[in-house]
C-alpha positions in Angstrom: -3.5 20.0 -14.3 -1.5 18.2 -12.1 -1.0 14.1 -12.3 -1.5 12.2 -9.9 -2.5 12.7 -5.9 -2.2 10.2 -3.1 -4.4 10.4 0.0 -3.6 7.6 2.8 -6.3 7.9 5.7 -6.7 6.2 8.7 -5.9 6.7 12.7 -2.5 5.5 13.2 -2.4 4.6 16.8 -5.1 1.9 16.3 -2.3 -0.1 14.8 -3.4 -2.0 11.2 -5.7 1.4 10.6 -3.0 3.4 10.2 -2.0 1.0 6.9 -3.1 3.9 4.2 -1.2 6.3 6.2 1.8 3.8 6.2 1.5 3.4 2.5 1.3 7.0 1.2 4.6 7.6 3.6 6.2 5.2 1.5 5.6 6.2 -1.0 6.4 9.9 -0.5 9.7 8.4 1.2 10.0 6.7 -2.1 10.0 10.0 -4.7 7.4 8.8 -7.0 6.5 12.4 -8.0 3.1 12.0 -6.9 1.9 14.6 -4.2 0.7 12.7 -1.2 -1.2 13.9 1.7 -2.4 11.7 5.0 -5.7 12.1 7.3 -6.9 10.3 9.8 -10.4 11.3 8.1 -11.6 12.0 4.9 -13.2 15.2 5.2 -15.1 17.4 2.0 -12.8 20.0 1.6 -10.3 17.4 -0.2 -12.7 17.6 -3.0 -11.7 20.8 -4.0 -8.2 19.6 -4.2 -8.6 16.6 -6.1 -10.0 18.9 -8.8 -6.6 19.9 -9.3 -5.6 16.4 -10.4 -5.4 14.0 -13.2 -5.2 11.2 -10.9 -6.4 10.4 -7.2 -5.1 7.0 -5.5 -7.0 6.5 -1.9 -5.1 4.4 0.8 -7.5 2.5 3.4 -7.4 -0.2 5.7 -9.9 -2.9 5.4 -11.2 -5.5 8.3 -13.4 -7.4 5.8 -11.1 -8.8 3.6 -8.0 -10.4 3.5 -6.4 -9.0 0.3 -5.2 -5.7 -1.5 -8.3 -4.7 -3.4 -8.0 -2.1 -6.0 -11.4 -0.3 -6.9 -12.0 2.3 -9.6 -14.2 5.5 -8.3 -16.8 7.3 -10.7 -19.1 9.6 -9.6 -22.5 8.6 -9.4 -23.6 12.1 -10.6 -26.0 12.7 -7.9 -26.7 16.1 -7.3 -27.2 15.1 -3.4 -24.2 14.0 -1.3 -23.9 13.2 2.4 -24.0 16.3 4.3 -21.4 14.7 7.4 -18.3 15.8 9.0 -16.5 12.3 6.8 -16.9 11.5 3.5 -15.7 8.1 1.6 -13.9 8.5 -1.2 -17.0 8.0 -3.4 -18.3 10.5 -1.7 -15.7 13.1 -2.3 -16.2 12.0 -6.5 -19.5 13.2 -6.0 -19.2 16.4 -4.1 -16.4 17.1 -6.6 -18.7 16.6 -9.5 -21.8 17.9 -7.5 -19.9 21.2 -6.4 -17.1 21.7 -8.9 -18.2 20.1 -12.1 -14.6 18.9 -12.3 -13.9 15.0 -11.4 -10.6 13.4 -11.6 -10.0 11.5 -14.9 -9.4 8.4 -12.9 -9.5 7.8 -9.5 -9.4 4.6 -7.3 -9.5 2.8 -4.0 -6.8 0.7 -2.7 -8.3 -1.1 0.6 -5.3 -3.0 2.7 -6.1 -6.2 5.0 -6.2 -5.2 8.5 -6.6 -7.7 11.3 -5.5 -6.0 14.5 -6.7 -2.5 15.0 -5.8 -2.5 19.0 -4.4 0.4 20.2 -0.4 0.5 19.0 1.3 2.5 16.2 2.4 -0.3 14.5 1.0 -2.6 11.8 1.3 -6.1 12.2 3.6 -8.2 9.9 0.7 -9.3 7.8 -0.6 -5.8 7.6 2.6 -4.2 6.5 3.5 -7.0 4.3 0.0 -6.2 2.7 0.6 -2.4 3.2 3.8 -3.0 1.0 2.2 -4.9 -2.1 -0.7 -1.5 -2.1 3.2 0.5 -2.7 3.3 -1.6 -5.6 0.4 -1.7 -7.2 0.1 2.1 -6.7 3.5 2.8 -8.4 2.1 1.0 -11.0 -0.8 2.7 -11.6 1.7 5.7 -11.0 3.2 4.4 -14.2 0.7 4.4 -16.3 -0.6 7.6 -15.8 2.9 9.4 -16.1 2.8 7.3 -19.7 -0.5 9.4 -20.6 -0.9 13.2 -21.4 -2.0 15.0 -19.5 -5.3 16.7 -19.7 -5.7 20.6 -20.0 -8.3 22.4 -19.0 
Protein backbone atom coordinates (compact mmCIF):
# COMPACT_ATOMS: atom_id res chain seq x y z
CA UNK A 1 0.00 0.00 0.00
CA UNK A 2 1.17 3.13 -0.92
CA UNK A 3 1.50 6.35 1.74
CA UNK A 4 0.08 9.15 1.18
CA UNK A 5 -2.04 10.84 -1.92
CA UNK A 6 -2.72 14.43 -2.60
CA UNK A 7 -5.68 15.58 -4.60
CA UNK A 8 -5.97 19.59 -5.16
CA UNK A 9 -9.38 20.41 -6.92
CA UNK A 10 -10.72 23.39 -8.14
CA UNK A 11 -11.20 25.54 -11.62
CA UNK A 12 -8.18 27.51 -11.92
CA UNK A 13 -9.23 30.34 -14.07
CA UNK A 14 -11.82 31.51 -11.52
CA UNK A 15 -8.76 32.89 -9.70
CA UNK A 16 -8.87 32.00 -5.49
CA UNK A 17 -10.69 28.53 -6.75
CA UNK A 18 -7.84 27.30 -8.17
CA UNK A 19 -6.11 27.47 -4.45
CA UNK A 20 -6.13 23.37 -3.98
CA UNK A 21 -4.79 23.13 -7.36
CA UNK A 22 -2.02 25.82 -6.38
CA UNK A 23 -1.32 23.85 -3.35
CA UNK A 24 -0.80 20.24 -4.54
CA UNK A 25 1.58 21.96 -7.40
CA UNK A 26 3.57 22.98 -4.60
CA UNK A 27 3.90 20.58 -3.20
CA UNK A 28 4.68 18.21 -6.11
CA UNK A 29 7.22 21.08 -7.07
CA UNK A 30 8.41 20.59 -3.60
CA UNK A 31 9.35 16.54 -3.62
CA UNK A 32 7.55 15.54 -0.63
CA UNK A 33 7.15 11.91 -1.99
CA UNK A 34 3.59 12.14 -1.88
CA UNK A 35 1.83 11.32 -5.27
CA UNK A 36 -0.36 14.26 -6.14
CA UNK A 37 -2.92 14.61 -8.73
CA UNK A 38 -5.19 17.95 -9.64
CA UNK A 39 -9.05 18.16 -10.91
CA UNK A 40 -11.10 20.83 -11.44
CA UNK A 41 -13.74 18.22 -10.05
CA UNK A 42 -13.96 15.55 -7.88
CA UNK A 43 -15.38 12.83 -9.75
CA UNK A 44 -16.05 8.83 -8.39
CA UNK A 45 -13.57 7.09 -10.13
CA UNK A 46 -10.85 8.61 -7.67
CA UNK A 47 -12.24 6.32 -5.13
CA UNK A 48 -10.87 3.44 -6.59
CA UNK A 49 -7.53 5.08 -6.40
CA UNK A 50 -7.47 6.23 -3.07
CA UNK A 51 -7.91 2.57 -2.16
CA UNK A 52 -4.43 2.29 -3.01
CA UNK A 53 -3.42 4.62 -0.23
CA UNK A 54 -2.43 4.90 3.36
CA UNK A 55 -3.18 8.41 3.34
CA UNK A 56 -5.45 10.99 1.23
CA UNK A 57 -4.89 14.89 1.80
CA UNK A 58 -7.82 16.90 -0.18
CA UNK A 59 -6.93 20.56 -1.29
CA UNK A 60 -10.13 23.00 -1.63
CA UNK A 61 -10.94 26.49 -1.68
CA UNK A 62 -13.39 27.82 0.77
CA UNK A 63 -15.61 31.26 0.35
CA UNK A 64 -17.09 30.75 3.88
CA UNK A 65 -14.35 31.07 6.00
CA UNK A 66 -11.49 33.00 6.49
CA UNK A 67 -8.85 30.42 7.70
CA UNK A 68 -6.96 27.10 6.74
CA UNK A 69 -9.27 24.47 8.15
CA UNK A 70 -8.12 20.93 8.46
CA UNK A 71 -10.97 18.23 8.70
CA UNK A 72 -10.58 14.53 9.21
CA UNK A 73 -12.82 12.31 6.68
CA UNK A 74 -14.50 8.85 7.88
CA UNK A 75 -16.81 7.17 6.09
CA UNK A 76 -20.22 7.31 7.21
CA UNK A 77 -20.75 3.62 6.15
CA UNK A 78 -23.78 4.20 4.21
CA UNK A 79 -24.41 1.70 1.75
CA UNK A 80 -26.08 4.62 -0.42
CA UNK A 81 -23.97 7.38 -1.95
CA UNK A 82 -24.78 10.28 -4.29
CA UNK A 83 -25.32 8.93 -7.67
CA UNK A 84 -23.83 12.59 -9.56
CA UNK A 85 -21.31 13.41 -12.01
CA UNK A 86 -19.12 15.31 -8.53
CA UNK A 87 -18.61 13.81 -5.42
CA UNK A 88 -17.06 15.65 -2.10
CA UNK A 89 -14.53 14.14 -0.63
CA UNK A 90 -16.86 12.58 2.00
CA UNK A 91 -18.44 11.29 -0.61
CA UNK A 92 -15.62 9.49 -2.32
CA UNK A 93 -14.90 7.82 1.62
CA UNK A 94 -18.06 6.41 1.22
CA UNK A 95 -18.24 5.04 -2.30
CA UNK A 96 -14.71 3.71 -1.44
CA UNK A 97 -16.08 1.87 1.55
CA UNK A 98 -19.53 1.33 -0.13
CA UNK A 99 -17.93 -0.18 -3.46
CA UNK A 100 -14.38 -1.39 -2.38
CA UNK A 101 -14.68 -2.19 1.25
CA UNK A 102 -11.18 -0.51 1.42
CA UNK A 103 -11.09 3.15 3.00
CA UNK A 104 -7.91 5.09 3.54
CA UNK A 105 -6.50 4.74 7.12
CA UNK A 106 -6.70 8.51 7.40
CA UNK A 107 -7.90 10.90 5.23
CA UNK A 108 -8.67 14.74 5.54
CA UNK A 109 -9.80 18.03 4.13
CA UNK A 110 -7.78 21.04 3.93
CA UNK A 111 -10.29 24.04 2.86
CA UNK A 112 -8.21 27.40 1.93
CA UNK A 113 -9.86 31.05 2.27
CA UNK A 114 -10.93 32.25 -0.96
CA UNK A 115 -12.27 35.75 -1.48
CA UNK A 116 -12.09 36.62 -5.14
CA UNK A 117 -13.18 33.84 -7.47
CA UNK A 118 -13.55 36.38 -10.67
CA UNK A 119 -12.38 35.13 -13.65
CA UNK A 120 -8.25 35.32 -13.57
CA UNK A 121 -5.65 32.49 -13.06
CA UNK A 122 -4.21 33.97 -10.26
CA UNK A 123 -4.89 33.85 -6.50
CA UNK A 124 -4.99 36.90 -4.63
CA UNK A 125 -2.24 37.70 -2.13
CA UNK A 126 -4.39 36.63 0.79
CA UNK A 127 -5.32 33.53 -0.98
CA UNK A 128 -1.85 32.37 -1.77
CA UNK A 129 -0.54 33.47 1.47
CA UNK A 130 -3.30 31.13 2.84
CA UNK A 131 -2.70 28.63 -0.01
CA UNK A 132 1.02 28.54 1.40
CA UNK A 133 0.27 27.86 5.20
CA UNK A 134 -2.28 24.55 3.70
CA UNK A 135 1.72 23.53 2.10
CA UNK A 136 2.59 23.45 5.57
CA UNK A 137 0.26 21.91 7.46
CA UNK A 138 0.05 19.19 4.71
CA UNK A 139 3.87 18.46 4.96
CA UNK A 140 3.25 18.06 8.26
CA UNK A 141 0.74 15.67 8.30
CA UNK A 142 3.11 14.25 5.40
CA UNK A 143 5.46 13.77 8.33
CA UNK A 144 3.64 12.00 10.48
CA UNK A 145 2.52 9.52 8.32
CA UNK A 146 6.06 8.74 6.78
CA UNK A 147 6.89 8.24 10.81
CA UNK A 148 4.11 5.29 10.83
CA UNK A 149 4.22 1.80 9.12
CA UNK A 150 2.69 1.25 6.82
CA UNK A 151 -0.27 -0.93 6.55
CA UNK A 152 -0.30 -4.34 4.41
CA UNK A 153 -3.01 -5.70 3.09
Amino acid sequence: MKKTLLIGYGNTLRGDDGAGVRAVTILSNEGTGADCFTTQELHPEIAQTMTEYQSVIFFDAALDTDCVQLTRIRPTYLDEFDNTHTYSPQALVNVCHALYRAVPANTYLIRIPAYNIEFSENLSSETNDKTLESVEAAKNIILLQDQQPVAHG
